[in-house]
DOKE-262686 format. One record per residue (C-alpha): residue number from 1; x, y, z. Coordinates in Angstrom, 3 decimals. Last residue first. Layout:
# residues N
+-----+----------+----------+----------+
: num :       px :       py :       pz :
+-----+----------+----------+----------+
: NUM :        X :        Y :        Z :
...
+-----+----------+----------+----------+
This chain:
# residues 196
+-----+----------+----------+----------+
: num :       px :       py :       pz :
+-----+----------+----------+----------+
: 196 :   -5.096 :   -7.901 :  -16.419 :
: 195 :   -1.965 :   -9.684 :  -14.124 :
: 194 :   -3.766 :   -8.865 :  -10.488 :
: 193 :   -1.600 :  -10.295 :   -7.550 :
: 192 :   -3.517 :  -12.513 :   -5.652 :
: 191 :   -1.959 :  -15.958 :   -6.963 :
: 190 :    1.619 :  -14.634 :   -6.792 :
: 189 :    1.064 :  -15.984 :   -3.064 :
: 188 :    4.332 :  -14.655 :   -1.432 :
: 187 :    6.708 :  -16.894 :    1.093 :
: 186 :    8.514 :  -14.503 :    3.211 :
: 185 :   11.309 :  -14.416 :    5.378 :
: 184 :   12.349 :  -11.236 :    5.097 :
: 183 :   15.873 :  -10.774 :    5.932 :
: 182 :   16.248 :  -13.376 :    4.881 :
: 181 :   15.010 :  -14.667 :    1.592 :
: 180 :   11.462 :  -13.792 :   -0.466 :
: 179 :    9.894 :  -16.482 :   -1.412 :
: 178 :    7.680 :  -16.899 :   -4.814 :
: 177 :    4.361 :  -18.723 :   -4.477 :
: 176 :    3.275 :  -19.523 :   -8.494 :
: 175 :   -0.469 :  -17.908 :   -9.637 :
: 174 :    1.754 :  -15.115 :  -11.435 :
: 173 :    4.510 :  -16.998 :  -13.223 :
: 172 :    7.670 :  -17.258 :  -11.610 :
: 171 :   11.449 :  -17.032 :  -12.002 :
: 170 :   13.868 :  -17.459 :   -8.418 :
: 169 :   16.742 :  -16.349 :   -6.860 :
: 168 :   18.347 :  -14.555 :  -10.641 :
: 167 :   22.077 :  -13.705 :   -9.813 :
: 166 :   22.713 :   -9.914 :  -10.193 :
: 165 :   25.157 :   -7.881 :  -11.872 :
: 164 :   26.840 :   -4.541 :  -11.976 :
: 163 :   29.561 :   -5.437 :   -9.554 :
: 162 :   28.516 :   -8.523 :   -7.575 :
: 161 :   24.922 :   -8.801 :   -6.531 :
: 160 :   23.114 :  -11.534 :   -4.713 :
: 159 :   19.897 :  -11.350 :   -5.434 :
: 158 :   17.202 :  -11.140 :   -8.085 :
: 157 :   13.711 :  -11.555 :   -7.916 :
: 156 :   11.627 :  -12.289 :  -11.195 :
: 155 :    8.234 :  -12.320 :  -11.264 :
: 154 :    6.522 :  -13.271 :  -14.598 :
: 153 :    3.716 :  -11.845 :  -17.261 :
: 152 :    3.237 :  -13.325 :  -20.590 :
: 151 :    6.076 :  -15.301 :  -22.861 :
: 150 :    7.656 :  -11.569 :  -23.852 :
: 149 :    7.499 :  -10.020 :  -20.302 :
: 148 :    4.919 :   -6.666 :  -20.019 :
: 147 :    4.059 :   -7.145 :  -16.601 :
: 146 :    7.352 :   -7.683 :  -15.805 :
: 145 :    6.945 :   -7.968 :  -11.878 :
: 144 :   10.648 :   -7.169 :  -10.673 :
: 143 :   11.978 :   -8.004 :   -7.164 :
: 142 :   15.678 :   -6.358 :   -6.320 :
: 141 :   17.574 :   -7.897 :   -3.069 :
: 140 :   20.720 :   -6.975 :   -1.617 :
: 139 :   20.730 :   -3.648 :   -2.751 :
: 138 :   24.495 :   -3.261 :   -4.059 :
: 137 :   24.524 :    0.343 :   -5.891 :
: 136 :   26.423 :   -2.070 :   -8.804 :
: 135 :   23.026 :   -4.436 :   -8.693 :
: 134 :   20.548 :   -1.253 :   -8.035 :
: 133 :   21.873 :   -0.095 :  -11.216 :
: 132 :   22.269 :   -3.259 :  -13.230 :
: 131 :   18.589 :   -3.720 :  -12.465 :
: 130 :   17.425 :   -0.591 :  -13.078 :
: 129 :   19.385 :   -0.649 :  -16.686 :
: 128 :   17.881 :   -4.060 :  -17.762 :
: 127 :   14.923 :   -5.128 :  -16.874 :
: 126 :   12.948 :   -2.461 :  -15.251 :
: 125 :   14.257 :    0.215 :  -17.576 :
: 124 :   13.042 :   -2.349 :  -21.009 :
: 123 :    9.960 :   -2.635 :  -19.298 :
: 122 :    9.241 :    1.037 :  -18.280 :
: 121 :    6.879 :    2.346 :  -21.757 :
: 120 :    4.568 :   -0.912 :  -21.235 :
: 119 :    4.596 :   -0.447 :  -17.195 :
: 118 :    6.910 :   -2.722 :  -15.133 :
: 117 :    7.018 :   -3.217 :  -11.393 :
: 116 :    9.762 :   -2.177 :  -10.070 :
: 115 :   10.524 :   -3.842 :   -6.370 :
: 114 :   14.097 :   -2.219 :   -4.351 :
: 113 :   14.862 :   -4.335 :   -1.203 :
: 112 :   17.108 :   -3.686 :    1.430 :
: 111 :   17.680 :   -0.104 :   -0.213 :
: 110 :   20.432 :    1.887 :    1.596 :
: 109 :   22.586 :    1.519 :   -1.436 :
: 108 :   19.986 :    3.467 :   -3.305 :
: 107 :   21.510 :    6.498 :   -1.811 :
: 106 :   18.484 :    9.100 :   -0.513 :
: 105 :   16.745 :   11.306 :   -2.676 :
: 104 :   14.767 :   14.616 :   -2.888 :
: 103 :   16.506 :   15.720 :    0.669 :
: 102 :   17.568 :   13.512 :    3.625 :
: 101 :   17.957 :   14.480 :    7.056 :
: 100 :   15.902 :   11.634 :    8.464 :
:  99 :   15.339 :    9.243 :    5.139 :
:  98 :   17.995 :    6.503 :    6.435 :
:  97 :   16.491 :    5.961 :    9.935 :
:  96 :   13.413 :    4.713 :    8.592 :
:  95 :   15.703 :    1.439 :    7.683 :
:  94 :   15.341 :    0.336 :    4.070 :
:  93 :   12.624 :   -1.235 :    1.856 :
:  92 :   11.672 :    0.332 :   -1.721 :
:  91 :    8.504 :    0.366 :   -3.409 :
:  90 :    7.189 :    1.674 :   -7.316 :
:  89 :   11.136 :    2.465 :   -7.480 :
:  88 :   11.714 :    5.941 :   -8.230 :
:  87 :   14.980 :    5.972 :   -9.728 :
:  86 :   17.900 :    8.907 :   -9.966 :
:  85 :   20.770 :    7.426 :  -12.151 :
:  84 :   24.094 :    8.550 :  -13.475 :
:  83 :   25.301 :    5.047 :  -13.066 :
:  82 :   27.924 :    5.604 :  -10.509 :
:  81 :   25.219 :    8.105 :   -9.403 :
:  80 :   22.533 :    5.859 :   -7.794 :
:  79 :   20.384 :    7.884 :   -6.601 :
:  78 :   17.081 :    6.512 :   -5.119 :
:  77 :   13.716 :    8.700 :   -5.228 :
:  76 :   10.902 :    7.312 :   -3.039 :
:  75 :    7.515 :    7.074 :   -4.557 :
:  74 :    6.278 :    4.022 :   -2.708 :
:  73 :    8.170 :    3.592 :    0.442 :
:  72 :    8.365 :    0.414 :    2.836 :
:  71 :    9.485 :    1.242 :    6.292 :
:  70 :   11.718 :   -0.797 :    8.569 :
:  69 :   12.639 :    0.435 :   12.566 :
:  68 :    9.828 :   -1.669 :   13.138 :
:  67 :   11.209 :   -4.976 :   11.727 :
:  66 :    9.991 :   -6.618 :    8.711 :
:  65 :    7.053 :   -9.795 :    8.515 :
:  64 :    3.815 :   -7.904 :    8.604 :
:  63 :    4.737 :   -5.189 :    6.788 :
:  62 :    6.039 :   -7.259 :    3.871 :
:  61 :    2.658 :   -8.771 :    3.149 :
:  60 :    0.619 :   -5.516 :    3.100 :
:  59 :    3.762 :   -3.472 :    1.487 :
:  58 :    2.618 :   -6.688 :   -1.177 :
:  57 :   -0.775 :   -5.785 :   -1.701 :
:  56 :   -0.413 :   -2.394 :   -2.112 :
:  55 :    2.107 :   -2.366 :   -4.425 :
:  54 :    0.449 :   -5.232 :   -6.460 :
:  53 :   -2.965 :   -2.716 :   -6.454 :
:  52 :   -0.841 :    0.157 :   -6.996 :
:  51 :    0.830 :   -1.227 :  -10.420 :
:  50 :   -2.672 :   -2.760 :  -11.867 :
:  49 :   -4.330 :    0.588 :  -11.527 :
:  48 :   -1.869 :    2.259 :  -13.783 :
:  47 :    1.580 :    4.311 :  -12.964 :
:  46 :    0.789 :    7.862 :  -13.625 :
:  45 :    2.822 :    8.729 :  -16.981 :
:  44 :    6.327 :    8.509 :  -17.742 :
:  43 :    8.767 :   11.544 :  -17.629 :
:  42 :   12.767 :   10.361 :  -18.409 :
:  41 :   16.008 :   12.222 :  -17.796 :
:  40 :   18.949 :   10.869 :  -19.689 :
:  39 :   22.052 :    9.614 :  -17.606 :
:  38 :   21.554 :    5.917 :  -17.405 :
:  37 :   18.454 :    6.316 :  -15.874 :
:  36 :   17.181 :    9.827 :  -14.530 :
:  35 :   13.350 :    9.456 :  -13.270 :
:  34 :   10.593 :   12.035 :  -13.327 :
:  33 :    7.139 :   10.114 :  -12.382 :
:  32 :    4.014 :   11.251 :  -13.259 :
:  31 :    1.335 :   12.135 :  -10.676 :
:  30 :    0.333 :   15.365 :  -11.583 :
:  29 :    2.237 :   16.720 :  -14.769 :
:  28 :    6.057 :   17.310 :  -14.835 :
:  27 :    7.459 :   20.506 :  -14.044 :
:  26 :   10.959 :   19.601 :  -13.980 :
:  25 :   13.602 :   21.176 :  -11.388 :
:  24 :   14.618 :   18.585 :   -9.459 :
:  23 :   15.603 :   16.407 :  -12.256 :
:  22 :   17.311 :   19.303 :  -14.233 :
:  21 :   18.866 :   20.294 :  -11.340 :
:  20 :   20.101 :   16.511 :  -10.732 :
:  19 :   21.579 :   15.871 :  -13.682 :
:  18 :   23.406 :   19.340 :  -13.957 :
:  17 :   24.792 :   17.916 :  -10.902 :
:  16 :   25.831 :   14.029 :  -12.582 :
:  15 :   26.825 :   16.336 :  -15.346 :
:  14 :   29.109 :   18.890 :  -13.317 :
:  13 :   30.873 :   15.760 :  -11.756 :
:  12 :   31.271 :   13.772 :  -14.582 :
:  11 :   32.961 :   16.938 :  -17.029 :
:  10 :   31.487 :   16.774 :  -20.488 :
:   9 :   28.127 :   18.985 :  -19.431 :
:   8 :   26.828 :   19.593 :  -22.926 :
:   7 :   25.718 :   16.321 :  -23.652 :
:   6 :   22.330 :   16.716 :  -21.545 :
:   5 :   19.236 :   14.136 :  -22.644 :
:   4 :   15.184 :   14.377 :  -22.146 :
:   3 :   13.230 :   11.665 :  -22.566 :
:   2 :    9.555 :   11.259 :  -22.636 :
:   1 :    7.619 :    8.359 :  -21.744 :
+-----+----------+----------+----------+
């Protein structure tokens, strides 16, 4: 992953837009994904086989249990500029209505749920600054699959934030059945998610 930093902007304002042009305006290879977090601008490679197969198999499960006026995105930029952050969760749930109008991005605070799932170069993002992000942006619910974890790969969903923090719902190990609260409803077989 490659990062790229601005200092010379000291004012907020003309940073967080400086920011944002420099996001916009990168010329990043097919299929990588250009991300601010915590104010430096970061390139990291196609996501990996493992990443779209639990992204595909989970929009599966969450499509059959959220509304209609619901969509699940993959590839959907989030700003969340109290943090001087642009994500691109691997999926994000929020009302359709919320992306009519919208340009690159759309507030993060829209988010019903945001999911990362982590890449070798993305853990450290995944667990700490994404999370305090969506946290202070207030997403109710933020699901991360640390592929990468120290003791071997776990699913963590978080809930309940307050400021820049979240209260950890539940901890499993792939194999375990995680649920997913209201709105959702869901209880998830972590069985059928692929950990190699």
């Amino acid at each position: 992953m490659k990062e790229l930093t601005i200092d010379h902007y000291p004012v907020a304002g003309r940073e967080w837009a400086a920011l944002v042009r420099i996001w916009e305006d990168i010329d990043a290879p097919p299929g990588c994904t250009v991300e601010i977090v915590d104010g430096v601008v970061t390139v990291a490679p196609p996501r990996d086989a493992r990443q779209n197969l639990i992204a595909a198999d989970l929009s599966r499960a969450l499509y059959a249990v959220i509304p209609e006026d619901r969509g699940i995105y993959q590839k959907l930029a989030v700003a969340v500029p109290a943090r001087h952050g642009v994500y691109v969760p691997n999926l994000a749930v929020m009302p359709s209505a919320t992306l009519c109008g919208a340009g690159y991005f759309v507030p993060a605070a829209a988010a019903e749920l945001a999911v990362e799932i982590t890449s070798k170069t993305s853990a450290r993002h995944g667990r700490v600054d994404k999370r305090v992000g969506y946290a202070s942006a207030g997403v109710p619910l933020y699901l991360l699959f640390d592929l990468w974890a120290p003791a071997g790969p776990v699913i963590t969903l978080y809930g309940e934030p307050t400021d820049d923090a979240y209260q950890v719902l539940q901890t499993v190990k792939f194999g375990d059945e995680l649920t997913l609260p209201a709105p959702f409803g869901l209880t998830l077989d972590t069985g059928t998610f692929p950990v190699d």
